[in-house]
Backbone bond lengths (Angstrom), bond angles and torsions (degrees), N, CA, C in turn:
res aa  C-N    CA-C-N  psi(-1)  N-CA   C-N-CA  omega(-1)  CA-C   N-CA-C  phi
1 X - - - 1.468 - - 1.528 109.51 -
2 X 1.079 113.59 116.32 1.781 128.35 -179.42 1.721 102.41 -56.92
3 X 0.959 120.51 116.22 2.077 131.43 -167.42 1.463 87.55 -77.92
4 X 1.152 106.24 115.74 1.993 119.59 144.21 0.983 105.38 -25.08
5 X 1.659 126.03 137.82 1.521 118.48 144.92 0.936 126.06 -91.89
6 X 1.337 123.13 166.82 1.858 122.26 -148.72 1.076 103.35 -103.10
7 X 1.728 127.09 25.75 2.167 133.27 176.89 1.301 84.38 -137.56
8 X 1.356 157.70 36.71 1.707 157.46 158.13 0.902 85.65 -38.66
9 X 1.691 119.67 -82.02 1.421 118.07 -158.80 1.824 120.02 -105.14
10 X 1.695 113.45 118.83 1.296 129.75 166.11 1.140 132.07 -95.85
11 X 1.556 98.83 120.92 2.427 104.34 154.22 1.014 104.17 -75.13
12 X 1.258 115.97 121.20 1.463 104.71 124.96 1.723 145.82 -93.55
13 X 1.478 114.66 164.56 0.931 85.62 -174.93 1.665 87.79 -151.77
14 X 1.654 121.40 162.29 1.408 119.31 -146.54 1.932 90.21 -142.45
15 X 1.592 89.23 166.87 1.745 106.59 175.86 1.354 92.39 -84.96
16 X 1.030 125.84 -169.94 1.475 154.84 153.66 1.806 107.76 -90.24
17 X 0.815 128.03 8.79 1.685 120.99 162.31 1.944 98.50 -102.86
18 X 1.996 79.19 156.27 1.336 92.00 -178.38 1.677 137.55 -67.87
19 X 1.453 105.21 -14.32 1.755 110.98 163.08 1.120 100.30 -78.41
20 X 0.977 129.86 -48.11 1.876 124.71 179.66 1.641 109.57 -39.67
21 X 1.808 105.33 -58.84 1.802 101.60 -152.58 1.673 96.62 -80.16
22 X 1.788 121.60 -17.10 1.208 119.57 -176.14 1.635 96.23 -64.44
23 X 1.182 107.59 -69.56 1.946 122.66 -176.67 1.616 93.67 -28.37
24 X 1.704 126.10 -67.79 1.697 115.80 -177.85 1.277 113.42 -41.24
25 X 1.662 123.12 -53.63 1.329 112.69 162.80 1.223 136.03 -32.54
26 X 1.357 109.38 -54.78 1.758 105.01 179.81 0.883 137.52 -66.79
27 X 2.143 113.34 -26.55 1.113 140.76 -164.50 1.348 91.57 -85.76
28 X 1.357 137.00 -54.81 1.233 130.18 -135.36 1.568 95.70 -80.54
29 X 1.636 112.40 -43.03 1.175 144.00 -171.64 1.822 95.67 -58.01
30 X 1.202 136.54 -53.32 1.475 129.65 169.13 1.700 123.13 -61.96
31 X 1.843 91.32 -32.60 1.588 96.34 -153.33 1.736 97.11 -104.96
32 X 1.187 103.95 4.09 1.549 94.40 -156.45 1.984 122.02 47.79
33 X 1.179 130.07 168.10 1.843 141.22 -140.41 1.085 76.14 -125.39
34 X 1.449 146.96 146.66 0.856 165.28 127.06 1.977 100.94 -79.53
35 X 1.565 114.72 155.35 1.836 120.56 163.29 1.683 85.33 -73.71
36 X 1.470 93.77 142.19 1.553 102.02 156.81 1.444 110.77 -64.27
37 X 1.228 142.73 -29.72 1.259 132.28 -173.71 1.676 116.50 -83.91
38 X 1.437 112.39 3.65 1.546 99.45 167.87 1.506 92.60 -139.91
39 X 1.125 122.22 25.10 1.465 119.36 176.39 1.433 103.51 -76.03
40 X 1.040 106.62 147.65 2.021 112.75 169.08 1.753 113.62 -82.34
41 X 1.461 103.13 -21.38 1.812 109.49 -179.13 1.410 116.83 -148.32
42 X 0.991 131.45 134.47 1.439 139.24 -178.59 1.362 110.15 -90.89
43 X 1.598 144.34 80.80 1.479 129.61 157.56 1.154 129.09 -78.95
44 X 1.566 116.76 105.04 1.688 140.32 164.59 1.327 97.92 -65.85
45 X 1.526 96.47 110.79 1.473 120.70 142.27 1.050 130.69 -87.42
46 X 1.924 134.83 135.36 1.679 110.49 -149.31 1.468 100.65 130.71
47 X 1.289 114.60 174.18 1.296 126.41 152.37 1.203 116.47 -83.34
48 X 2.063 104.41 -159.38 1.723 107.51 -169.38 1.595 101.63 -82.81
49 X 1.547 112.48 -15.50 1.613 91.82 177.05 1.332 105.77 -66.66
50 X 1.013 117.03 -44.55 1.854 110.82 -164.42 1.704 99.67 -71.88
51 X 0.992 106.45 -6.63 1.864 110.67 171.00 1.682 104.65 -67.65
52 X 1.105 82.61 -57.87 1.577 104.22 -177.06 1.263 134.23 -33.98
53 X 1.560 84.89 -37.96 1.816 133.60 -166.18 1.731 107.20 -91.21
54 X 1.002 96.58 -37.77 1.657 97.58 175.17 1.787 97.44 -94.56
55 X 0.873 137.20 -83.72 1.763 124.96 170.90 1.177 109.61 -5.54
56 X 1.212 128.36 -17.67 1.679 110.89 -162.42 1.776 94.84 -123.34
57 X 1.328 96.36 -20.51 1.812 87.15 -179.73 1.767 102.26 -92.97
58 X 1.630 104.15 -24.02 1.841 83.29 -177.76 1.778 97.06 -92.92
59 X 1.147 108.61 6.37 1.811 90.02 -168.74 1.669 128.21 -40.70
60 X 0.622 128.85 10.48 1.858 144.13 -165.48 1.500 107.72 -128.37
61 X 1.814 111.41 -34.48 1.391 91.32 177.79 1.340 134.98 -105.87
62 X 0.987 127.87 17.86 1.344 146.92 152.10 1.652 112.38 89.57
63 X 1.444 110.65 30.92 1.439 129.98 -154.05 1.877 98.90 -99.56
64 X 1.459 123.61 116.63 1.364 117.67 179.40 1.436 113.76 -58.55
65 X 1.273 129.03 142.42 1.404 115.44 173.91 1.346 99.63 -128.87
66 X 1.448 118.62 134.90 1.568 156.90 -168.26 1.402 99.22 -118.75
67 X 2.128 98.86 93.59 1.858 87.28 157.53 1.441 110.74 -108.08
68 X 1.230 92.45 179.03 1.781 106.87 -171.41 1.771 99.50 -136.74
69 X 1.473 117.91 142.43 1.949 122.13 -146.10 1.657 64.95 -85.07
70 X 1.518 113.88 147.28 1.581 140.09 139.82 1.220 94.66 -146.51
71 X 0.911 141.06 50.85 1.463 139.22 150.45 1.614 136.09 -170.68
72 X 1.073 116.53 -161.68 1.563 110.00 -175.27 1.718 112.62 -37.67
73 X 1.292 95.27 -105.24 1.697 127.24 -175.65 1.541 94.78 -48.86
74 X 1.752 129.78 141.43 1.413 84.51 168.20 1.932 73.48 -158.86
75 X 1.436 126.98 46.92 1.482 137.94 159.83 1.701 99.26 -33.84
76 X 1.149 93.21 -68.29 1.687 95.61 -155.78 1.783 110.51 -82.60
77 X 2.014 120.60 13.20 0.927 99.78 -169.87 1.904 90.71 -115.45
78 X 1.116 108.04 -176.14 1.578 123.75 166.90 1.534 118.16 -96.25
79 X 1.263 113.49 158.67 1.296 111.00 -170.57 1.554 105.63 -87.14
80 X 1.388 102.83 149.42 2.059 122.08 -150.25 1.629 75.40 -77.32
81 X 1.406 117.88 133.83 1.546 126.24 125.23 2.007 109.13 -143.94
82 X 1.436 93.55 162.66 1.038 92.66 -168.37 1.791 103.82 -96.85
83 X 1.700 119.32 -16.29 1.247 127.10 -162.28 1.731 90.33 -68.73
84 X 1.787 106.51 127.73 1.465 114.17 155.04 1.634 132.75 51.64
85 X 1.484 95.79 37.00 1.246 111.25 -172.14 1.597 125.80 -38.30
86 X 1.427 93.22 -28.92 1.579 107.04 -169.72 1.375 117.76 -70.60
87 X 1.619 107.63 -29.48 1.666 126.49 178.11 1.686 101.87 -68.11
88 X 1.501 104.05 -47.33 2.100 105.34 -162.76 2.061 85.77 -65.58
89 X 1.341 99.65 -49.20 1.583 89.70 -174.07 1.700 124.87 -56.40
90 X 1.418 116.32 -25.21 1.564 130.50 176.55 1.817 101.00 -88.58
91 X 0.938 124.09 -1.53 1.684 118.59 177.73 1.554 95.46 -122.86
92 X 1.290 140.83 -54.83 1.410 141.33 171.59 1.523 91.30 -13.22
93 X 1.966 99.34 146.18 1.299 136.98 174.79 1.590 105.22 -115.07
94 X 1.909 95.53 127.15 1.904 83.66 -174.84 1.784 105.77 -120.57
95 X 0.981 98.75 166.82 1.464 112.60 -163.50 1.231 108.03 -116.85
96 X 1.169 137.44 110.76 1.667 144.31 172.92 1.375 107.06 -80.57
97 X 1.635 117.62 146.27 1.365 118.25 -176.85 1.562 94.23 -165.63
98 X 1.305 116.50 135.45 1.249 123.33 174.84 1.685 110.47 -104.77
99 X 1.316 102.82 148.95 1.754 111.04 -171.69 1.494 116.49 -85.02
100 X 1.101 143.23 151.32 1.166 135.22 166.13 1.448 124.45 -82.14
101 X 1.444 99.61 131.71 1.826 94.36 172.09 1.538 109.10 -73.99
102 X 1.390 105.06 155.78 1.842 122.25 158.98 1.170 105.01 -120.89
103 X 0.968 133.28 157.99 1.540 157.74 -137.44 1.411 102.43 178.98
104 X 1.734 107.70 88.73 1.831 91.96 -179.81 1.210 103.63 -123.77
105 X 1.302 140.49 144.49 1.766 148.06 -164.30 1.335 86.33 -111.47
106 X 1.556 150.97 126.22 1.554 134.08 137.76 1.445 107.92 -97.05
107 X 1.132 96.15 -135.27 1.771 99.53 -121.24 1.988 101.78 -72.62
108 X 2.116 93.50 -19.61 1.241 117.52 -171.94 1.480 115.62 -63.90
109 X 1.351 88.18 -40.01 1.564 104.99 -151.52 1.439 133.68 116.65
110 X 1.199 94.66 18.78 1.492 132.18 -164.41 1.462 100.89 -62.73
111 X 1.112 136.06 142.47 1.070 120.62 122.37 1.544 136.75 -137.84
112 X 1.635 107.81 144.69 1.828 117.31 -156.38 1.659 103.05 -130.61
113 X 1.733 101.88 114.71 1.047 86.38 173.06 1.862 102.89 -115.76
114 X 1.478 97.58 169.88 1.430 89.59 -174.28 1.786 93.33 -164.76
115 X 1.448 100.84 148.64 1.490 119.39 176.82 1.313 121.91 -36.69
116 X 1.845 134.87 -169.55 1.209 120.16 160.66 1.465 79.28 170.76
117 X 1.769 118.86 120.89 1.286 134.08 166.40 1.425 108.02 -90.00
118 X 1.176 138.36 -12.65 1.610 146.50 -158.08 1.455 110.64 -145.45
119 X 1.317 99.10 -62.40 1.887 80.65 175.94 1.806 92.16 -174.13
120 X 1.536 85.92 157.82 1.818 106.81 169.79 1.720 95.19 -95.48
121 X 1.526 113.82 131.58 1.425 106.73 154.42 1.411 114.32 -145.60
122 X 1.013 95.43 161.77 2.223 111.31 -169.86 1.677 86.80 -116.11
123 X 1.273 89.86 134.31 1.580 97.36 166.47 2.170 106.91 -158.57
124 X 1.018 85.32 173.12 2.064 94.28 -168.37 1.233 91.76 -79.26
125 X 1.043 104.96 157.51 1.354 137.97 -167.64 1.754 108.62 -108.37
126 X 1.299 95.14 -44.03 1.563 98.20 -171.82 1.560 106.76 -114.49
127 X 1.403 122.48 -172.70 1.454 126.26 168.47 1.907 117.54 -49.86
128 X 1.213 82.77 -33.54 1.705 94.85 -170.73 1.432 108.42 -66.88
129 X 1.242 131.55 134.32 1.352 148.37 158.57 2.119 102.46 -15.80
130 X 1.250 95.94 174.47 1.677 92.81 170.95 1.385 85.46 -129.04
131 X 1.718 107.08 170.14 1.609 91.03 171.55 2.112 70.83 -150.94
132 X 2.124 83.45 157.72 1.507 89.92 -148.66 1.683 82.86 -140.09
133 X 1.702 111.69 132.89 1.543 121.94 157.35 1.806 109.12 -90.20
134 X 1.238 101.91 129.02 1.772 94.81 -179.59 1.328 92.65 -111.52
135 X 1.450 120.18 156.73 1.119 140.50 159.03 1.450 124.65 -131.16
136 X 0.773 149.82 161.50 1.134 151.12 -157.12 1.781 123.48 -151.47
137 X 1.067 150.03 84.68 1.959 153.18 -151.17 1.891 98.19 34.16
138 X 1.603 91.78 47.44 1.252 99.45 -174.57 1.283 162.12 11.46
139 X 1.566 79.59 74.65 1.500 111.51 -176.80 1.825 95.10 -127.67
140 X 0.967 124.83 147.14 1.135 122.90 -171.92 1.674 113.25 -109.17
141 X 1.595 98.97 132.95 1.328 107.83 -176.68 1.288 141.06 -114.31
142 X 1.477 95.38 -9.15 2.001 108.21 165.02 1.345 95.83 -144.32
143 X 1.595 124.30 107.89 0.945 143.92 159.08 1.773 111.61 -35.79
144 X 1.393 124.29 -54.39 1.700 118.53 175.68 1.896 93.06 -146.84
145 X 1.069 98.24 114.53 1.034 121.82 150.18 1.547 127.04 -87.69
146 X 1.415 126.83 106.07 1.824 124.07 -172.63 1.980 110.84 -121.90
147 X 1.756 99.47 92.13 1.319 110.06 -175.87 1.530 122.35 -139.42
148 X 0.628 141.83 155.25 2.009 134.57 151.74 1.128 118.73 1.59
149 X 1.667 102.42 -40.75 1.527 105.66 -149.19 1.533 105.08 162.82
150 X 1.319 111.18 -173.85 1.119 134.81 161.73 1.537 130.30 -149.88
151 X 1.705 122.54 -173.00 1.256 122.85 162.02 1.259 136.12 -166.72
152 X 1.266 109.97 164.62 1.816 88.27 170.64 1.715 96.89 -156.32
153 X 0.918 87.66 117.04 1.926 135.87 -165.21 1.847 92.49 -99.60
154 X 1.809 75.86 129.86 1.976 91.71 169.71 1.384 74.94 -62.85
155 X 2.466 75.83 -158.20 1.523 104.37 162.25 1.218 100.88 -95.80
156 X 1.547 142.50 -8.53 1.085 142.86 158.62 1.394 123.03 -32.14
157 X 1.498 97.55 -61.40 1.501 128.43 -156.03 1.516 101.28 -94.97
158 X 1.636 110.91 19.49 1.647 89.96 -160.58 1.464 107.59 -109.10
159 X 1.777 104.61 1.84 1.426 108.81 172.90 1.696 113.60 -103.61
160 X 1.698 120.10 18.42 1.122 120.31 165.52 1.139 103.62 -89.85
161 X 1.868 102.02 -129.25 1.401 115.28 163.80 1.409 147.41 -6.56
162 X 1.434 92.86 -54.53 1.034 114.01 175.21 1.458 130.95 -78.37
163 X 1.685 117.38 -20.12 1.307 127.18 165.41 1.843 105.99 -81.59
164 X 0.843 87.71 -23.52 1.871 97.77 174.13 1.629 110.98 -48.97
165 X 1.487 95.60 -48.05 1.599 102.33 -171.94 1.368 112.70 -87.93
166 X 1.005 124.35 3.37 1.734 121.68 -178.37 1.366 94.11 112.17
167 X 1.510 156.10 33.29 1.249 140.04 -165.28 1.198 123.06 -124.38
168 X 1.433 127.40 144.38 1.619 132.73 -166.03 1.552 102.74 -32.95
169 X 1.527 119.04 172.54 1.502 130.11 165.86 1.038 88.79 -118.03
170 X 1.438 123.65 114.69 1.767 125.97 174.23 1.428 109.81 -101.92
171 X 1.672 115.66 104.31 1.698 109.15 156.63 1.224 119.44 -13.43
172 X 1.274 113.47 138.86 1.315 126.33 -168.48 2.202 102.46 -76.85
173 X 1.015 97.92 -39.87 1.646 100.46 165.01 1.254 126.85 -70.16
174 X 1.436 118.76 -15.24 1.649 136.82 -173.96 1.901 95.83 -54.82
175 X 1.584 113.58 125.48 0.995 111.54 160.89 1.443 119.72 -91.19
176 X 1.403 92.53 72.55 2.135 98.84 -169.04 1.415 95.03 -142.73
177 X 1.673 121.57 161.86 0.961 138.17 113.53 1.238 170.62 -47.29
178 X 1.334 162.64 143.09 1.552 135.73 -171.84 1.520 93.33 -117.72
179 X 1.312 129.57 128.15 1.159 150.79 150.34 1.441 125.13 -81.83
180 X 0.852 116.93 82.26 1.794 121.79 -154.52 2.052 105.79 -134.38
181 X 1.421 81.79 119.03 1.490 105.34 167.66 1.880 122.74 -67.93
182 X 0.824 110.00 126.62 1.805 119.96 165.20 1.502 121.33 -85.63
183 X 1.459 121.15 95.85 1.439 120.37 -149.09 0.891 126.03 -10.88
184 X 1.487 99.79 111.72 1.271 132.57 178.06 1.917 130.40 -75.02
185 X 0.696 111.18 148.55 1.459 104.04 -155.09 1.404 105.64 -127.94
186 X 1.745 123.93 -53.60 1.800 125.06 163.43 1.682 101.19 -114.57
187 X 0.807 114.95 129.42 1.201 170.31 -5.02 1.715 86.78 -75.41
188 X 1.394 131.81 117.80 1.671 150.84 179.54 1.960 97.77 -63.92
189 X 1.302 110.61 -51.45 1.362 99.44 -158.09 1.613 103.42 -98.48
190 X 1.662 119.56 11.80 1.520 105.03 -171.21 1.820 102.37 -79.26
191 X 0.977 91.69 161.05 1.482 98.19 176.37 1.481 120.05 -140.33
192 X 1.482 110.21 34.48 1.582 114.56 173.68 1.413 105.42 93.43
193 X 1.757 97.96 -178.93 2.050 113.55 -179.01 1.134 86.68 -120.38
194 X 1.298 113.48 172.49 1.428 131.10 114.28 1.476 121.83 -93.49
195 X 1.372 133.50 132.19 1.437 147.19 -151.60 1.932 92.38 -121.65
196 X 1.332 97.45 160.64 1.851 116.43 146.10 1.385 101.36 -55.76
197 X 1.251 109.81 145.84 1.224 116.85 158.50 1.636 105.97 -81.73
198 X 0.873 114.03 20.42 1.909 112.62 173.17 1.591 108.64 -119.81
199 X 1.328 112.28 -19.19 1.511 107.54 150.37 1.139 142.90 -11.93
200 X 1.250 126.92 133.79 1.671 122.37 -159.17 1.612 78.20 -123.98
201 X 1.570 120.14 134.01 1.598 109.53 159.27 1.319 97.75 -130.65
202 X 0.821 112.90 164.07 1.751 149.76 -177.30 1.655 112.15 -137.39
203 X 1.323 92.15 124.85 1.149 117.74 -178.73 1.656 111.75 -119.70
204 X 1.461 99.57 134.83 1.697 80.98 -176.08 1.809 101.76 -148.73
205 X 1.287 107.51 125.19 1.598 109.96 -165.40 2.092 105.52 -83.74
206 X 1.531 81.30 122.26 1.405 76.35 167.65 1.591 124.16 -113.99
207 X 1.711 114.36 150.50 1.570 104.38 -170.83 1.638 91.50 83.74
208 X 0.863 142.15 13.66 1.769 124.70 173.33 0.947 130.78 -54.15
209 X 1.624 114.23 -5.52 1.284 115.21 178.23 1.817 113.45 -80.51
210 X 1.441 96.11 -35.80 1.557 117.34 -154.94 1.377 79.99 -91.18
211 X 1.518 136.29 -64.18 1.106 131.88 -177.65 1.408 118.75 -122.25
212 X 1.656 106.42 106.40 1.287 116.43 174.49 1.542 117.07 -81.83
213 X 1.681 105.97 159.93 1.167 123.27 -174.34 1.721 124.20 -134.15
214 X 1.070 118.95 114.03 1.499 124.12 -174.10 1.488 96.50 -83.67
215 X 1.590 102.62 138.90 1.484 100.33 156.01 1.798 107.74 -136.61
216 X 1.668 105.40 155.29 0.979 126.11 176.38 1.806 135.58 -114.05
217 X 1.343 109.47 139.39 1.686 92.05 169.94 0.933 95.26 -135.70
218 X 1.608 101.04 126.39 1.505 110.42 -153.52 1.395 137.56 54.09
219 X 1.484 99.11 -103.45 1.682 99.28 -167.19 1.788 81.62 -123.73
220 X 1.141 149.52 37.12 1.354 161.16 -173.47 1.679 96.70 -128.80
221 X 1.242 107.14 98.31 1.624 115.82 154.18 1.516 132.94 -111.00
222 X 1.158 99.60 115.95 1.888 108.64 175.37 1.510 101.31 -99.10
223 X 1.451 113.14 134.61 1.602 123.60 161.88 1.660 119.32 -83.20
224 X 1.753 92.24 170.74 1.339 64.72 153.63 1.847 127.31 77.54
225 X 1.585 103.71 2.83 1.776 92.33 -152.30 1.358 93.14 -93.90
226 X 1.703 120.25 172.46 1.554 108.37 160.20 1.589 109.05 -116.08
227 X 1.415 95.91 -2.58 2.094 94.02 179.69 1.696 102.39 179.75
228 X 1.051 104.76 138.68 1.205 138.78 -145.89 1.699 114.57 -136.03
229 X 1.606 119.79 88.06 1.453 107.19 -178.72 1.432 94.83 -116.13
230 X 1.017 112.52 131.34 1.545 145.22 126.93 1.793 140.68 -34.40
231 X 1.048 126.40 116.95 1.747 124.37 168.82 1.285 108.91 -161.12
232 X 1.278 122.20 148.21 1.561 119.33 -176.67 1.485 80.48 -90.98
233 X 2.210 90.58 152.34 0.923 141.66 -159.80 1.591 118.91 -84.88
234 X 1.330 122.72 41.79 1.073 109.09 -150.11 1.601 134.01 -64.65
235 X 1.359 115.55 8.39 1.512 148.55 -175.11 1.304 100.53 -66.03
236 X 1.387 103.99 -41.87 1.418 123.46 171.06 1.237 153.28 -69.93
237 X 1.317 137.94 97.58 1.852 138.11 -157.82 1.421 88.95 -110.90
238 X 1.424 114.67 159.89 1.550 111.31 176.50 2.138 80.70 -168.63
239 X 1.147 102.21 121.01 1.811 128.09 -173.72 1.436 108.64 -95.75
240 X 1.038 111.56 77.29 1.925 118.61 160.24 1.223 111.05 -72.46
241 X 1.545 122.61 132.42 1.353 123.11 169.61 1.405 108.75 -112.46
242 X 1.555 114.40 136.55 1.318 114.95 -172.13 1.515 71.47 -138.92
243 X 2.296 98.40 149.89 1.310 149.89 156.06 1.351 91.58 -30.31
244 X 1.360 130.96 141.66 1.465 133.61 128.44 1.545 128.60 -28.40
245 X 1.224 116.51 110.11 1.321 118.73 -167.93 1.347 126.23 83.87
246 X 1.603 109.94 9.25 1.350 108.93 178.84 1.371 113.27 -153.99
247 X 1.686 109.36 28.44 1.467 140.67 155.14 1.585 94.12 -35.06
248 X 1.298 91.89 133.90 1.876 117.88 161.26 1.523 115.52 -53.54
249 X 1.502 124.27 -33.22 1.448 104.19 153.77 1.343 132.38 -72.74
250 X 1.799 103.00 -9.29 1.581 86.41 169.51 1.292 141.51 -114.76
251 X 1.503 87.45 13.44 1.159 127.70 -179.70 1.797 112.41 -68.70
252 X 1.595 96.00 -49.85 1.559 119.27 -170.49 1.471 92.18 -70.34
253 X 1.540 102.82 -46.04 1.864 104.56 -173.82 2.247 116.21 -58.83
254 X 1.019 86.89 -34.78 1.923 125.36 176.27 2.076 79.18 -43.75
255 X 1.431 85.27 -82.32 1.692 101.88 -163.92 1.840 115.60 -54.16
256 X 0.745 100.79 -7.73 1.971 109.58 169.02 1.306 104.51 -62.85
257 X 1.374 91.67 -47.92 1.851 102.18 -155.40 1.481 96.92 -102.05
258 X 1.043 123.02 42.55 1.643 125.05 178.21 1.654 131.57 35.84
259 X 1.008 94.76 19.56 1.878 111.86 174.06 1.675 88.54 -85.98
């Protein structure tokens, strides 16, 4: 008996730019649409936001997702062809990564928690500096922190945002965190941790009245907050498939060395 392969059935799913919705055309048009809910694979067409964008809507169902670059940014996608999709998807190497929770209280008493494939960050709201208590499996480790902001970046997330600000490139297997400041101003010369990735942080805004602080995970923004803890999610599996030879660890490894 000839064995099923385990990508038969595909979603796709596309950006809103025009190489993207042409590429859904062609794809869908060869491969036939599978429902995302009984599909065996999800292929994002698009850049890494729309990567981003599908990670965060299947996160619960344990569905691999295979993108392909139609757009800007495209780190976390594979390169677009249309030849034999079903073969790159049955040889593809996948990469597990769990999301981080946020946990943010504002100003109410609120509390909002929300996902984060790349990073949680607190940043000012106004002209004025932010100023920040860190703690760490709560014990506390910078009494006042006075900067932009802050963060804490997977290894996923550690070649966005977070490399933006001056911040480690964390292997994609690294059981660590990036703890990374947004110009920083007191303490002038710190330049972040690296943490466990089992780390509990706490973040806690001080002066919030005078100087407020928004924080985000991801594309999820709460205003307004006064503390903000953090821990990866470990409840959580989320299945990236990357090309042979162009796996997300070597990708991240690629980006060290400025390729």
């Amino acid at each position: 008996m000839t064995k099923s392969p385990r990508y038969d059935r595909i979603a796709f799913v596309a950006s809103a730019g025009t190489e993207a919705q042409a590429a859904f055309t062609q794809l869908t048009a060869a491969y036939g649409n599978c429902d995302p809910d009984k599909a065996d694979v999800v292929v994002a067409l698009g850049g890494d936001g729309l990567m981003l964008q599908t990670l965060h809507q299947n996160m619960r169902t344990g569905k691999p997702i295979y993108g392909m670059h139609r757009g800007t940014v495209g780190f976390l996608m594979n390169e677009y062809s249309t030849h034999d999709l079903r073969a790159r998807l049955e040889a593809a190497h996948e990469s597990v990564i769990h999301p981080l929770l946020m946990r943010a209280t504002d100003v109410h008493g609120v509390v909002h928690l929300h996902h984060a494939i790349n990073e949680v960050a607190l940043f000012r709201q106004t002209n004025q500096a932010a100023r920040f208590r860190i703690l760490i499996d709560e014990h506390e480790r910078m009494s006042e922190l006075s900067a932009d902001g802050i963060m804490v970046a997977t290894p996923a997330g550690s070649t966005a945002y977070n490399l933006s600000a001056q911040g480690p490139i964390l292997p994609i297997n690294a059981a660590l965190l990036a703890l990374t400041p947004i110009s920083a101003f007191r303490p002038r010369r710190w330049r972040g941790a690296l943490l466990p990735n089992r780390a509990y942080v706490v973040i806690e805004v001080l002066e919030g009245d005078k100087r407020p602080v928004a924080a985000a995970a991801d594309h999820d923004e709460v205003r307004d907050v006064r503390r903000v803890e953090v821990l990866s999610d470990r409840t959580i599996s989320m299945r990236m498939l990357f090309d042979p030879g162009h796996s997300l660890e070597e990708r991240i490894l690629r980006e060290q060395f400025g390729h």
